[in-house]
C-alpha positions in Angstrom: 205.6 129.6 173.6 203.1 131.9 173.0 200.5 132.8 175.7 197.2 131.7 174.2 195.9 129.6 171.9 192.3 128.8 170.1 191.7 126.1 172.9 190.7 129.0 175.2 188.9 131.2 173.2 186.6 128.4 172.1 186.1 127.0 176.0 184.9 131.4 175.9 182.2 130.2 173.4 180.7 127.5 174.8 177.5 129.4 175.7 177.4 131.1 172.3 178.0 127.5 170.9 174.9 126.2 173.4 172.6 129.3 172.5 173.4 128.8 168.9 172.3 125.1 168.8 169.5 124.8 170.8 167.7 127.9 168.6 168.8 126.7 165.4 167.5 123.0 166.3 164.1 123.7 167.7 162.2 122.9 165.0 164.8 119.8 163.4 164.3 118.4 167.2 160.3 118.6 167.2 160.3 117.1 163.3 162.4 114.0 164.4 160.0 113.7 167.0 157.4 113.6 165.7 158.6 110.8 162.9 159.8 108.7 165.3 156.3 109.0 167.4 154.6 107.7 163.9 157.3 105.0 163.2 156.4 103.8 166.6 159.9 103.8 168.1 160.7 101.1 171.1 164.4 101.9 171.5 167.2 103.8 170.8 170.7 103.4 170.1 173.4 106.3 170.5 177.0 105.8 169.3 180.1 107.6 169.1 183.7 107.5 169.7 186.5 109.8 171.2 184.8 112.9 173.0 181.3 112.1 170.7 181.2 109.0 173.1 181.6 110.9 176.3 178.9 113.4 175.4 176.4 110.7 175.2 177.8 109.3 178.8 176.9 112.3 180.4 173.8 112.5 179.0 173.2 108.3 180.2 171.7 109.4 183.5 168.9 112.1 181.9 168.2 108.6 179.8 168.2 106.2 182.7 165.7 108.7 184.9 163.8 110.3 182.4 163.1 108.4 178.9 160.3 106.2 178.7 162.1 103.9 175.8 164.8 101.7 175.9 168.2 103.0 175.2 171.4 102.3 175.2 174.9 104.3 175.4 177.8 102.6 172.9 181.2 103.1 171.8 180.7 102.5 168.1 183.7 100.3 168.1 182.0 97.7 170.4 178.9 97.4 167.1 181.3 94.6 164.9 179.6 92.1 167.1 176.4 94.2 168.0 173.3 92.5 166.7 171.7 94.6 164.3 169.4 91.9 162.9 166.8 93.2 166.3 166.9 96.6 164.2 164.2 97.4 162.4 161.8 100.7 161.4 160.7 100.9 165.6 164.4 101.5 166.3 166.3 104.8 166.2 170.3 104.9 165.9 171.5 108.7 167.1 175.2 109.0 165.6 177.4 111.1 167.0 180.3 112.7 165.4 181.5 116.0 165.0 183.4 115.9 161.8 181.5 113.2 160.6 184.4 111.9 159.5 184.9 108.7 161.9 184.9 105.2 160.2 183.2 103.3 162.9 180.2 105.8 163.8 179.9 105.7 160.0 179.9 102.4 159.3 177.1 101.7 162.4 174.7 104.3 161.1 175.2 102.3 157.6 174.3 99.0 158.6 171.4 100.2 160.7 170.2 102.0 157.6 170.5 98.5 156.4 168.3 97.3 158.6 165.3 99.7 158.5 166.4 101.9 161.6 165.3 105.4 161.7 169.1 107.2 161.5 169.8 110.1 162.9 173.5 111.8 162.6 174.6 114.4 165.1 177.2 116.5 163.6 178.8 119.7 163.2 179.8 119.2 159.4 176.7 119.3 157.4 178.8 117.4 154.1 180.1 114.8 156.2 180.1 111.0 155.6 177.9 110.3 158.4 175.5 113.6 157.1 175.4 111.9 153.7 174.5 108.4 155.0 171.7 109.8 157.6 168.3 109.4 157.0 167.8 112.3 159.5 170.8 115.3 160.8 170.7 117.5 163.4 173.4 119.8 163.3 175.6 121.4 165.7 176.0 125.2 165.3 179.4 125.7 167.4 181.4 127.3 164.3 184.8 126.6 163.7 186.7 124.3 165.8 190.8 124.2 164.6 191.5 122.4 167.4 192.2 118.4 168.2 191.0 118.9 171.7 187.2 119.6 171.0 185.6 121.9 173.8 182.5 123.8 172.5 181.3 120.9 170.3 181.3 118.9 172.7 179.1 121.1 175.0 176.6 121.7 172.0 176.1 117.8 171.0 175.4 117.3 175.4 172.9 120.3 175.2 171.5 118.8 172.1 170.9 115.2 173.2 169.7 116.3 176.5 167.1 118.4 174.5 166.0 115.3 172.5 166.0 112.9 175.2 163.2 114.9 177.1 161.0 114.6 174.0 160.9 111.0 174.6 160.0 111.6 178.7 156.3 110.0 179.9 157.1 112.4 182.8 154.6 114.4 184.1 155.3 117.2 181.6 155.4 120.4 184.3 159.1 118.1 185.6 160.1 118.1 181.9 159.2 121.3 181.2 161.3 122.5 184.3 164.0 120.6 183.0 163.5 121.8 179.3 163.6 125.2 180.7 167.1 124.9 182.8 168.5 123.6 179.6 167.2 126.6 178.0 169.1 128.7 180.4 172.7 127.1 179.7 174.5 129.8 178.0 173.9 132.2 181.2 174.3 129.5 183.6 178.1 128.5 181.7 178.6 131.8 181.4 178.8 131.9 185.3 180.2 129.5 185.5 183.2 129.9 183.5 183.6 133.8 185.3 183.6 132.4 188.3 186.2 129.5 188.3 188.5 130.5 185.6 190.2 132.9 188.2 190.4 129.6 190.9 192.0 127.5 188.1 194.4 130.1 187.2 195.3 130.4 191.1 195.4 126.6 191.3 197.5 125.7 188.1 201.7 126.1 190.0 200.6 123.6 192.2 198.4 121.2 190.0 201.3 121.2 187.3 203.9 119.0 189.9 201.5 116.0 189.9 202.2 113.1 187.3 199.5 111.0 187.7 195.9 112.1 188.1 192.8 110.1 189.1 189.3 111.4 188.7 185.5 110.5 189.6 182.4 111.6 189.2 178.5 110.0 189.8 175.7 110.7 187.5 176.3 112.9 184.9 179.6 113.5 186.1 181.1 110.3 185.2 180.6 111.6 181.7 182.5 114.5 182.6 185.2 112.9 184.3 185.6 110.5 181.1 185.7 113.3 179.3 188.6 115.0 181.2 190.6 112.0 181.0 190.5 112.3 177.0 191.4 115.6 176.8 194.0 116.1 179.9 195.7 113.2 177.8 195.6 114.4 174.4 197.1 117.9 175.1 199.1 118.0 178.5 200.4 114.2 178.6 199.4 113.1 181.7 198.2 109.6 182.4 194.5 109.5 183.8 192.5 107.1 185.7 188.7 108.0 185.4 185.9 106.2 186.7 182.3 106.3 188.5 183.5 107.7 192.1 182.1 104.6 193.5 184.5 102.4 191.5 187.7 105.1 192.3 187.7 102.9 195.6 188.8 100.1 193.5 192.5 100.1 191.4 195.8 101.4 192.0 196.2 102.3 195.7 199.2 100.7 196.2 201.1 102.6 193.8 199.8 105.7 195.1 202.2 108.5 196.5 202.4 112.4 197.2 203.3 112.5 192.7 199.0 112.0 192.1 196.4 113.8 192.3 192.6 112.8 193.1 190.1 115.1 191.8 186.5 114.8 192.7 183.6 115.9 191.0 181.3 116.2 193.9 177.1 116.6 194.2 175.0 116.3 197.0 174.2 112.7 196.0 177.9 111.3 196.2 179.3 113.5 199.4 179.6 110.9 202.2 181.6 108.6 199.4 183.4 111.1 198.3 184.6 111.3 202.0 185.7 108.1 201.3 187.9 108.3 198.3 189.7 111.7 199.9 190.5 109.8 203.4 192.7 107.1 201.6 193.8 109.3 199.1 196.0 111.2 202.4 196.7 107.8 203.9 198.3 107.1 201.0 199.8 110.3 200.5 197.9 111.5 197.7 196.5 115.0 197.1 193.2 116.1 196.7 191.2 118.4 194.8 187.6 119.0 194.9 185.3 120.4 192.5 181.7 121.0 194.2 179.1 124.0 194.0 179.8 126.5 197.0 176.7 124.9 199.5 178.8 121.7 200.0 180.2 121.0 203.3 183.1 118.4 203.8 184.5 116.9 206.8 187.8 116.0 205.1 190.4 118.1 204.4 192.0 118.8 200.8 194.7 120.6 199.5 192.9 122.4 196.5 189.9 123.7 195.7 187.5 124.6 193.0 184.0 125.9 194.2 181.3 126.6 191.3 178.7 128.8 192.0 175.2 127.2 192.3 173.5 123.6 192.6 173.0 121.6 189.5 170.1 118.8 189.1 173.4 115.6 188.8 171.5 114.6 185.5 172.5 117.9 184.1 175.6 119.2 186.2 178.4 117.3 183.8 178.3 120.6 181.7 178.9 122.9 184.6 181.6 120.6 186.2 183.0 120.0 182.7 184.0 123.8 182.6 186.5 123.7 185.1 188.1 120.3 184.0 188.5 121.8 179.9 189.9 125.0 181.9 192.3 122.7 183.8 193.6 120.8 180.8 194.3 124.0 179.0 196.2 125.9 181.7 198.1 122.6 182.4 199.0 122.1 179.0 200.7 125.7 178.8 202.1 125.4 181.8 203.7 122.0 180.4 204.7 124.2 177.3 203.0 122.3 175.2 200.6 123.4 172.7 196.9 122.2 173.3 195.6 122.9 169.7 197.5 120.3 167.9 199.5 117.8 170.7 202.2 115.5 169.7 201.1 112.6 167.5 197.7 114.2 166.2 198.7 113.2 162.7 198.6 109.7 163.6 195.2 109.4 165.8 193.2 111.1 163.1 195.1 108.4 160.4 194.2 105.6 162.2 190.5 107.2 163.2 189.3 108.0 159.4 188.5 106.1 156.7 190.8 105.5 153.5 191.0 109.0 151.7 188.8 111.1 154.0 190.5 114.3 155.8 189.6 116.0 159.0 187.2 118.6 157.6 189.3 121.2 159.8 192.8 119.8 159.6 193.0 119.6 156.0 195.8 121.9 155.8 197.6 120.7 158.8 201.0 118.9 158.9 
């Protein structure tokens, strides 16, 4: 088993991948803008699947507190029943995919073309189906990603969104600009982040390997991120997940708790006291405990592992910071597992029942 794979070197790039994207798309972003200001958009539609899907989830709360139009967050698999007849030329449908390559994102930018929308793919493959099918593409500027588990892309299309979202804000503009600005700053503020809690992952990975079962939460933009975790902690190390909002972590499979699962936490300053919570049944029952909070945060109960980060993040933009450990996490645990994260067991079969008939992974082409 060899020591490292591309799964880590591209987790290494996620600033570069952020930096990249945000320059390359400054003027792209301020053009769709300023169509959809003279098509008179009302509302706004953004759909994905897999880890496209969870990017837009931790981008929700930046929506929900921020954007002064109506939008919603959707798995394009859920749009078969969607009623695309209340589309028309005031509506904007974002598409997410990174290979542009997945049937159902596809087929919903499509019928919304159908329909008058204003289409807009997000993508990182710029002779993709959904590219070709877009009325409007913003692209992601990651590089190559020859990996099943995306990291970087994944990163880039959050930083992205967030970006565009704030166009959209009725905010008083020196609060958007503040927030513009800290999304400016990403790159050095992952960069941080990523020197400063890879060595606590590292330390932390003997004793997270013995657990079977994991269980995560988050609030905010960290439900995103905890979503997201799930997907990829699945895909490349086996191990079942629960995820949900930290809230609804109260709720589920307590009684089948014992010492095999592991609760992990995403925790702000918004979400402490019920965090509190969550990690006093989780040691009734037996359970352990690992948090991941910034540094400032002080807890009353006790845990068996910790991740600290190193600063305090707005919770509508933290899922990126908080994200790093977790994609850290599912790498080391995945080695540690001796399995290899770049191309898991059955990757052949997710991506044949994902495409459509006679398309190809633009990166796994040559791929058994």
């Amino acid at each position: 088993m060899v020591d490292e794979f591309q799964m880590i070197q591209y987790i290494h790039e996620i600033p570069d991948a952020i930096r990249k994207t945000l320059q390359e798309n400054h003027e792209p972003l301020k053009k769709i803008f300023e169509i959809a200001k003279n098509n008179k958009i009302q509302k706004i539609l953004i759909v994905g699947v897999g880890s496209s899907y969870t990017a837009a989830k931790m981008v929700e709360p930046l929506v929900r507190r921020y954007c002064s139009l109506q939008v919603q967050v959707l798995p394009a698999t859920e749009l078969s029943y969607y009623p695309f007849s209340s589309f028309n030329s005031q509506a904007m449908v974002l598409a997410v995919s990174r290979s542009g390559e997945r049937g159902w994102v596809v087929d919903c930018l499509i019928q919304a073309n159908k329909c008058g929308a204003m289409t807009v793919a997000i993508t990182g493959t710029a002779d993709s189906l959904l590219a070709q099918n877009a009325k409007h593409v913003l692209l992601t500027r990651e590089g190559p990603e020859i990996t099943f588990a995306k990291t970087k892309s994944v990163s880039a299309c959050c930083a992205l969104l967030m970006n565009l979202i704030l166009l959209f804000s009725h905010e008083p503009q020196e609060e958007i600009n503040g927030l513009l600005m800290q999304i400016n700053k990403l790159p050095d503020t992952l960069r941080e982040v990523l020197n400063y809690v890879e060595p606590q992952v590292k330390a932390l990975i003997p004793d997270l390997s013995k657990h079977r079962i994991v269980m995560i939460g988050g609030t905010s933009s960290n439900y995103g991120a905890a979503l997201e975790f799930g997907i990829k902690l699945q895909e490349t190390a086996a191990i079942p997940v629960i995820c949900n909002d930290t809230g609804n972590v109260l709720h589920g499979p307590w009684s089948s708790m014992d010492s095999d699962w592991l609760v992990v936490l995403l925790a702000n300053r918004i979400d402490r006291d019920l965090c509190e919570k969550v990690f006093q049944l989780t040691h009734k029952l037996n359970g352990h405990r690992l948090l991941i909070a910034d540094v400032s945060l002080e807890f009353q109960s006790g845990f068996e592992y910790q991740i600290n980060l190193p600063g305090q993040y707005n919770p509508c933009l933290s899922a990126l910071m908080y994200l790093v450990p977790l994609q850290l996490i599912t790498y080391y645990l995945a080695v540690a597992r001796e399995m290899n994260p770049d191309t898991p067991n059955g990757m052949r079969d997710m991506l044949n029942a994902m495409l459509p008939e006679g398309r190809e992974e633009p990166e796994f082409r040559n791929v058994s």
